[in-house]
C-alpha positions in Angstrom: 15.3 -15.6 -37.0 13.6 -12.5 -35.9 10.1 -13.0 -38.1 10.9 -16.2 -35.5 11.5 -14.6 -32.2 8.4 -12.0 -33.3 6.2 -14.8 -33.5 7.3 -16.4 -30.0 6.4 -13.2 -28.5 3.2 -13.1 -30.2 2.1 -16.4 -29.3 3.3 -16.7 -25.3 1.8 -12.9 -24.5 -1.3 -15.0 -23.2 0.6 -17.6 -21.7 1.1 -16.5 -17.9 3.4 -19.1 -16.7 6.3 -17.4 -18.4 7.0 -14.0 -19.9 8.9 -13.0 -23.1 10.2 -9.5 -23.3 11.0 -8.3 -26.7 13.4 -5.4 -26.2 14.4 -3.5 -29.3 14.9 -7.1 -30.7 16.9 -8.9 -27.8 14.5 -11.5 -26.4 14.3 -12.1 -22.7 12.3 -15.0 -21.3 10.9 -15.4 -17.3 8.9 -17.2 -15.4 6.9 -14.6 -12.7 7.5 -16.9 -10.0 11.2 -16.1 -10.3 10.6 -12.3 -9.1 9.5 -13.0 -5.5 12.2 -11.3 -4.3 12.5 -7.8 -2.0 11.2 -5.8 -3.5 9.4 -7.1 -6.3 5.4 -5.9 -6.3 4.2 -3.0 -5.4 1.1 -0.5 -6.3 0.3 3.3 -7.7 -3.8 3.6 -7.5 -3.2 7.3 -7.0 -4.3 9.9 -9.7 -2.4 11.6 -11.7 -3.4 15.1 -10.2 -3.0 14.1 -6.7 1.0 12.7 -7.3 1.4 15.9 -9.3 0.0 17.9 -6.1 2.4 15.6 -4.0 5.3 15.4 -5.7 5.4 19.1 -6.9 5.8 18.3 -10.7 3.3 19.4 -13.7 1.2 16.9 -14.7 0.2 16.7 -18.4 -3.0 16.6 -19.8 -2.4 14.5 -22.4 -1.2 12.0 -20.0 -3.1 8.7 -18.6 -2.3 6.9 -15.4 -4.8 4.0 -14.5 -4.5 2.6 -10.8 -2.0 -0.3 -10.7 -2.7 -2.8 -8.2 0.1 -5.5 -9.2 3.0 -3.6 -10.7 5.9 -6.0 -11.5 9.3 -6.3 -12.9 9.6 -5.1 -16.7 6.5 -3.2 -16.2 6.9 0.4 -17.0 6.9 2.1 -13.6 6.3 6.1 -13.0 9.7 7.8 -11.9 10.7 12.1 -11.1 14.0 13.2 -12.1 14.6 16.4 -11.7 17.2 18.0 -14.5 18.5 21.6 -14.2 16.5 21.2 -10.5 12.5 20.8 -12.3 11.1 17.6 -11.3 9.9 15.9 -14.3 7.8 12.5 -14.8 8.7 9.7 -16.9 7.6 6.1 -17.4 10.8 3.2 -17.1 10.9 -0.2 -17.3 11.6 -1.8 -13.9 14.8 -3.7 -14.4 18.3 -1.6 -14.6 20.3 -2.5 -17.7 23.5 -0.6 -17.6 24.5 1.6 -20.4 27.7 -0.4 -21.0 26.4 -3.7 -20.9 25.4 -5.5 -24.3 21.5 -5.7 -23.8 18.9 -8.0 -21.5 20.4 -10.7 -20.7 18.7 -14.7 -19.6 19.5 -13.7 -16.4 17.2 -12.1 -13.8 16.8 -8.4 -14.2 18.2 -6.1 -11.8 15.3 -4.9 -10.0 16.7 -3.6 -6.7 19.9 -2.7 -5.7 21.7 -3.0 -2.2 21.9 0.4 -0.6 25.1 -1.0 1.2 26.8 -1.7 -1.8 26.1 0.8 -3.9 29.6 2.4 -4.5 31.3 -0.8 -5.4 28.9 -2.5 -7.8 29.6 -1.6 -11.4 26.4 -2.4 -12.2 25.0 0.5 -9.9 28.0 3.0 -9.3 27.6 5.2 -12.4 23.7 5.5 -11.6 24.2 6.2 -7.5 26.5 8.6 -8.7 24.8 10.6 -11.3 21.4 9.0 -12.1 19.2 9.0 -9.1 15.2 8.8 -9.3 12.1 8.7 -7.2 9.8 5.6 -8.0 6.4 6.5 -7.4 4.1 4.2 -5.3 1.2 4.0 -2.6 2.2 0.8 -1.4 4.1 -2.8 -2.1 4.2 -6.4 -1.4 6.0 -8.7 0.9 5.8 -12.5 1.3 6.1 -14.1 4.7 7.5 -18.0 4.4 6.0 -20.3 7.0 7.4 -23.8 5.7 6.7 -24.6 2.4 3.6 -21.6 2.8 3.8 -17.9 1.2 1.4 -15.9 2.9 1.2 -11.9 0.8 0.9 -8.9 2.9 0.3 -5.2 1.7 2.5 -2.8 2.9 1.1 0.8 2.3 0.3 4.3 4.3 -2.7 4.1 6.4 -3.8 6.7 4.6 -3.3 5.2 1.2 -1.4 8.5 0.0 1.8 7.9 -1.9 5.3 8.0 -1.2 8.7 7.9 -3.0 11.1 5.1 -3.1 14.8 5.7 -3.7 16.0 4.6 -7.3 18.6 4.6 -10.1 18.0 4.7 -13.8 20.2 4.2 -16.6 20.1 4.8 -20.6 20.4 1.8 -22.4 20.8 2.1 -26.6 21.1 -1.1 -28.2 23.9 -1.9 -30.7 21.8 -1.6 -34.1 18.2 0.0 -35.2 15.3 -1.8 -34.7 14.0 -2.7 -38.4 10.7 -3.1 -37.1 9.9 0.8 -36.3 11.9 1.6 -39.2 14.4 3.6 -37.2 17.6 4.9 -38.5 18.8 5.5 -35.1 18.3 3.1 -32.2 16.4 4.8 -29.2 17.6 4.9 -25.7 16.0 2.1 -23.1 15.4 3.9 -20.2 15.2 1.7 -17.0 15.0 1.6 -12.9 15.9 -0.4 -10.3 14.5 0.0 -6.5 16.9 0.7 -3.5 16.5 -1.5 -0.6 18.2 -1.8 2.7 17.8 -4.1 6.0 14.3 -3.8 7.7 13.4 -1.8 10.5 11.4 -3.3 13.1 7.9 -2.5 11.6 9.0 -4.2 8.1 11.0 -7.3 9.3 8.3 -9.2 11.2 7.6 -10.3 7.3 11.3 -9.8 5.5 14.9 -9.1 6.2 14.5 -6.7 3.5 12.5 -3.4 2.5 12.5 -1.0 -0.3 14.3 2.6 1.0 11.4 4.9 1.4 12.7 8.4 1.2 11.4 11.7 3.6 9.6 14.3 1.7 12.9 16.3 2.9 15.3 14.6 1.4 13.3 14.3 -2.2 15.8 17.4 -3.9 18.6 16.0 -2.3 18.7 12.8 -3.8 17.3 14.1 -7.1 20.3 16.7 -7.6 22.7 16.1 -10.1 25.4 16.4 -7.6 28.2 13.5 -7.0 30.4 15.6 -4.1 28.1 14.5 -1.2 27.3 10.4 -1.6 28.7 9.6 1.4 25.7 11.4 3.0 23.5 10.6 0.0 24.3 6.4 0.7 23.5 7.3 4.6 20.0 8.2 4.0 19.5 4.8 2.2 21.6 2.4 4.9 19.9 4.2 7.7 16.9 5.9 6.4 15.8 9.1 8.8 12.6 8.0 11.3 12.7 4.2 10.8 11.5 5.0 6.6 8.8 7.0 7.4 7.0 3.8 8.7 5.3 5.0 11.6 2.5 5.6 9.7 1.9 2.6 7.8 0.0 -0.5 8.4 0.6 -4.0 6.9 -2.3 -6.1 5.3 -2.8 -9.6 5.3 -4.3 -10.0 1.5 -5.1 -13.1 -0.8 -2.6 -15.1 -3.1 -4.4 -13.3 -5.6 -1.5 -10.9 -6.2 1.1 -14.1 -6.8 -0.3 -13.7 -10.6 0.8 -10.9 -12.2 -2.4 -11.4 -15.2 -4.2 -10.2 -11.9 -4.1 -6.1 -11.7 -7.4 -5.2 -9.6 -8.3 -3.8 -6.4 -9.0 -7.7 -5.3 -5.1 -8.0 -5.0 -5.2 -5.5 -1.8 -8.6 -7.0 0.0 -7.8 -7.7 3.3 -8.0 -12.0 4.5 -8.1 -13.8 7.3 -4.9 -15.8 8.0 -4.0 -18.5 10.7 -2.7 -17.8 13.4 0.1 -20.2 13.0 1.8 -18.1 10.3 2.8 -16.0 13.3 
C-alpha cells in the first residue's frame, strides 16, 4: 500500500488541479480551488537580510529565501518564535495539525483561526496559550465576489516592506517512523495557522475577513512564553491597535493569474484594469 500511495504522489505532483501531500506517510489530497478562503494567499519577496534587519533575529548564511509571489496552504511558510526571549526563524507548513490529533486528515487544513474563538477551540487553545508565532509576509490576497465573478486584489504596504501576522504553531509527531528516511524515531511536524479577525473599514470593501496584522510593539508580547495575560493577548487580535496597521497600505487590483498556485512570479502582483461594475 505505501510503494502505492508513493507512487500516486509521484505521478499527480504535475497535475495542478489537485494536490497530494505525503506527510511522514499519511496521504492528504486537495483541490486548490478549495483554499479560497480568508486568508489563504499571501507573499514574502523580501530578502533575507532585510527581514533579519526588521524583525531583529540573526539571519544565517547558510540559509536561502527566494521571493514568493503565491505562497499557499501546505507551503512551508517563514515564522519567529522567540524561546528564552531570542527571536528565532523557522520554516512551517501552513496548516495547524494539533499535537493530539492522529495526523492530516481529508478534511481541509486549518489554515486560520478565529481570533474570537480562540480560548474555546481545542483545536487552537493549547497553541494561543503557549505556542504563539509571527508569520512573515510583505503582502496577501483577497477575492472580491461580484455574481458568479472572482476578481484578486493584492493587499500589501505601500512601501512593499514586510510585516508580521499573528499565528500559532503546534508539534505534530506521527504514530510510527517513516521507513522511507530510515528513521528510528519519527520527527516532529511543525505547523502554523494564521489569525484573522473582522475587517476594518480599509479591508472589508473586498472581505468580511482579514488576517491580524500585529504592531511592531506588540511583536515580544505575543512571542513570550507567558499564559497569565491572554485576556489582553486575545484583545490585540479582536481589535487590533490603529485599525491593523492599515493606514499605510494600498490594495491592488491584479490578474487571475494568482488563482493557480503552479504560478509563483512577480506576474501574480501586476496591477489590471477592472470594470467598474465590480464596485
Amino acid at each position: 500500500l505505501r510503494s502505492q500511495l508513493l507512487k500516486c504522489c509521484a505521478t499527480a505532483s504535475s497535475n495542478h488541479s489537485r494536490w497530494v501531500i505525503c506527510v511522514n506517510g499519511w496521504l492528504l489530497i486537495r483541490s486548490p480551488e478549495s483554499y479560497n478562503s480568508m486568508c489563504g494567499r499571501f507573499t514574502l519577496r523580501s530578502s533575507l537580510n532585510l527581514l533579519a534587519e526588521h524583525f531583529l533575529f540573526s539571519a544565517s548564511p547558510d540559509i536561502s529565501l527566494p521571493p514568493k509571489y503565491n505562497i499557499a496552504p501546505t507551503h512551508s511558510v517563514a515564522t519567529l518564535t522567540a524561546p528564552h526571549g531570542q527571536r528565532q526563524l523557522h520554516w512551517m507548513h501552513w496548516g495547524l495539525i494539533p499535537n493530539w490529533s492522529q495526523g492530516p486528515s481529508g478534511a481541509s487544513p486549518m489554515i486560520n483561526a478565529r481570533s474570537e474563538t480562540l480560548p474555546e477551540k481545542p483545536s487552537f487553545r493549547q497553541a494561543f496559550q503557549k505556542r504563539r508565532c509571527l508569520i512573515l509576509a510583505d503582502g496577501y490576497y483577497e477575492w472580491r465576489s461580484s455574481g458568479t465573478d472572482k476578481q484578486p486584489f493584492f493587499i500589501h504596504r505601500s512601501d512593499h516592506q514586510p510585516f508580521a501576522l499573528a499565528g500559532l504553531w503546534e508539534n505534530w509527531t506521527p504514530p510510527q517512523a517513516s521507513t522511507e528516511t530510515g528513521q528510528d524515531t519519527p520527527q516532529p511536524w511543525h505547523s502554523t495557522t494564521i489569525i484573522t479577525t473582522e475587517a476594518n473599514e480599509f479591508a472589508a470593501s473586498v472581505h468580511h475577513r482579514m488576517p491580524v496584522i500585529l504592531n511592531p510593539s506588540d511583536y515580544d508580547r505575543w512571542l513570550a512564553n507567558d499564559d497569565s495575560q491572554l485576556d489582553m493577548l486575545q484583545s490585540l487580535l479582536v481589535d487590533p491597535s490603529n485599525s491593523n496597521e492599515m493606514t499605510t497600505f494600498k490594495m491592488t487590483a491584479v490578474s487571475r493569474r494568482v488563482n493557480k498556485v503552479a504560478n509563483d512570479d512577480p506576474q501574480c502582483i501586476e496591477p489590471v484594469a477592472i470594470q467598474q461594475g465590480l464596485f
